[in-house]
N, C-alpha and C positions, 0 to 999 in steps of 0.2 A: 137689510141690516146685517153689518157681520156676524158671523157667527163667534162668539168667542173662543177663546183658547183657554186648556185648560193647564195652567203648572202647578205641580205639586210638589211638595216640600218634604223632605223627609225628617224623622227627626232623631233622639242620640241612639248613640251604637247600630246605627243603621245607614245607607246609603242610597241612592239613587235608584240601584239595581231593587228597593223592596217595592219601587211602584209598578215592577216589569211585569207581571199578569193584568193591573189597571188597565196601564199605558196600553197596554195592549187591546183588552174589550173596548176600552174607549174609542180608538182608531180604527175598528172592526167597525165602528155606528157611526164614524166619518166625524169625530171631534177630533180636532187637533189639540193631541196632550203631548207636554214633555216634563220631564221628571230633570230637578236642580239638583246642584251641589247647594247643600247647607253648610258653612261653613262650622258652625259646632263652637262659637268660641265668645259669642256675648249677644246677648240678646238684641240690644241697639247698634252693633256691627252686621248682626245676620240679617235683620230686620230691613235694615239701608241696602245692605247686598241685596239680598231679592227683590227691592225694592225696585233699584236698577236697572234691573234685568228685566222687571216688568214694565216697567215704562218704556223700554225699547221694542216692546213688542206692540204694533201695529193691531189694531182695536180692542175691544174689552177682554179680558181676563177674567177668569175665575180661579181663585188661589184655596189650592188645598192643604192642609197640614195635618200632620202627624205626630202623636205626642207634642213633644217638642217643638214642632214647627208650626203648632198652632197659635204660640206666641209671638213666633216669627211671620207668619202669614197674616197675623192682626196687627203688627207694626209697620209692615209693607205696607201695607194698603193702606194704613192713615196716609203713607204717602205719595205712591203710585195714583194719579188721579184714574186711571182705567178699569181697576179692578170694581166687577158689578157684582160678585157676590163668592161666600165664602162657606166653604166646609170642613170643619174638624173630624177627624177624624182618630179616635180612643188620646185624644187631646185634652194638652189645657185649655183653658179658657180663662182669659185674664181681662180687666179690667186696668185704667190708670193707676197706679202705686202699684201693684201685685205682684209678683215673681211665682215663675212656676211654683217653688217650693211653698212661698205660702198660702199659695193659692190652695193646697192639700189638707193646710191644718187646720186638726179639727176630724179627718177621717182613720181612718183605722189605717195602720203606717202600711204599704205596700210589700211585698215581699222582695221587691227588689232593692228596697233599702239595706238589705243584710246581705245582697251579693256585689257591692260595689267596691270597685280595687281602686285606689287613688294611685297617681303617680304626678310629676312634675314635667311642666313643657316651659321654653323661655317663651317669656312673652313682649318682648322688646326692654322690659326695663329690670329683667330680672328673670324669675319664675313662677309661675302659678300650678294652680293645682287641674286634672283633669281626672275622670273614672273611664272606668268600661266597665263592664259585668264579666263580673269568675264565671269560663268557655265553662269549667263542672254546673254553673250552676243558670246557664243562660236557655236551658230548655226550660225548663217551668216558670223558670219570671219570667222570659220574654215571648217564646212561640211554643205553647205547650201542646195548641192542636196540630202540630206540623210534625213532617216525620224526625228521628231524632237526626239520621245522617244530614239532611236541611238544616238543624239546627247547630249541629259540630259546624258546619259552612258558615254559616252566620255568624256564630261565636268568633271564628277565626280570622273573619274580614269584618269585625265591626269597627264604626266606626270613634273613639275616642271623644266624651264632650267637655266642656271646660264648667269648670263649679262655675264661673260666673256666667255662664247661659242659663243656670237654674234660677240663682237667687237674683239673678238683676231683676229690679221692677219696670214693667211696663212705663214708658216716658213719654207715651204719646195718647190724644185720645182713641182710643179703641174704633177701626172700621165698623165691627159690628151695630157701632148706634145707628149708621145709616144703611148699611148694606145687608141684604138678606143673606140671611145664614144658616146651612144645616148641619146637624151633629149626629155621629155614629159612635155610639157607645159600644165598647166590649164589655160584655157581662163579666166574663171571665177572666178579666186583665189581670195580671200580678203583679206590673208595674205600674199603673197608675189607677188608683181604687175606682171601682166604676161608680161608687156613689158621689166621688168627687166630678170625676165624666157628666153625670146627671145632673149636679147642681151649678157645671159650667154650663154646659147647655142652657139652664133654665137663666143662667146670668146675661150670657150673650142670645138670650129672645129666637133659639135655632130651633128649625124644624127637626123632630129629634127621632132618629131608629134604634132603636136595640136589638143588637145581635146576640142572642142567646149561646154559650158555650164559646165565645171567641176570644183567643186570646190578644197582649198588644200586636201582636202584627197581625191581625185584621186583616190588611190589604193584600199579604201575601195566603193566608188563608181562607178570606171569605172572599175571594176579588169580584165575585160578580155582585151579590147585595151593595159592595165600597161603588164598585162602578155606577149601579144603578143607580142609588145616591147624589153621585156625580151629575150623571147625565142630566136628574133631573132639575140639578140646579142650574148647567147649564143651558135646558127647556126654557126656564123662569126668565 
């Protein structure tokens, strides 16, 4: 049986480069991982895009996602027929109708809600709106166990996401009703409350870890528990 492949999704103000300590243990234990561009700009465009890209890849897949891209890794796979199983990682977890945003409410508001800068990109018929996190304020909402010169780097190359990545609703039925799924909570998140982490977990039926003291980026902080995770969904 093939072995599957593992890609992973990143997700806002973040890029490809946050899975490089994973990508890496994983390929040290002879899984083939590679880490996507997320386009950043609607949930049912990003969703289609990695969708694509998984279906072109030759036998099953296991798609991971990140914040963000846990929406987008549960819209893929409604439509990639190859994907065999899925893990979130310090992610949403959504359901049919949902959007990241409201998928939150209800929790105690994040603290990244208070560092977000909007600005305007054209979007073919006009302009829309898009955030990043204020570089002042992007070490404690976003990686507060990492060192700060890491986080000025981060700050500086993140990546822009578009309001409608947050609040589109899910439009497909959810992979997770058939496909096994685990979830990696950050205890410690500032951007996405981990009690919300926890009650998506418990929504999409995932095998759930918690990582004590970690922040959103997780995978560049904790990478060997994210990998091990991995791995052993991979195993499955």
């Amino acid at each position: 049986m093939t072995s599957p492949t593992v890609v992973l999704v990143h997700g806002a103000f973040a890029d490809a480069s946050s899975w490089r300590p994973v990508v890496a243990r994983l390929r040290a234990a002879g899984t083939n991982a590679r880490a996507v561009a997320n386009p950043l700009r609607g949930l049912t465009h990003d969703g289609e895009y990695v969708a694509s890209l998984v279906s072109q890849i030759d036998g099953p897949v296991v798609l991971v996602g990140h914040s963000y891209g846990g929406p987008v890794i549960t819209h893929a796979a409604a439509v990639a027929a190859n994907v065999t199983g899925l893990v979130y990682v310090a992610a949403f977890g959504l359901d049919t109708g949902m959007s990241a945003l409201s998928s939150v409410e209800g929790f105690p508001p994040a603290e990244l809600n208070t560092a977000l800068v909007p600005a305007t990109y054209p979007d073919g018929e006009g302009s829309a709106t898009e955030f990043t996190i204020d570089p002042a304020k992007f070490h404690p909402v976003f990686c507060a166990d990492l060192p700060a010169g890491d986080a000025a780097l981060m700050a500086a190359s993140q990546r822009p996401v578009a309001e409608l990545a947050l609040a589109q609703p899910l439009a497909v039925e959810p992979a997770w009703k058939r496909v096994p799924s685990r979830f990696v909570v950050a205890a410690a998140d500032h951007a996405i409350d981990p009690g919300a982490q926890r009650a998506a977990a418990a929504r999409v039926g995932a095998d759930t870890v918690e990582l004590d003291g970690a922040s959103h980026a997780v995978a560049l902080s904790r990478p060997d528990e994210v990998a091990q995770v991995i791995s052993a969904a991979v195993g499955a």
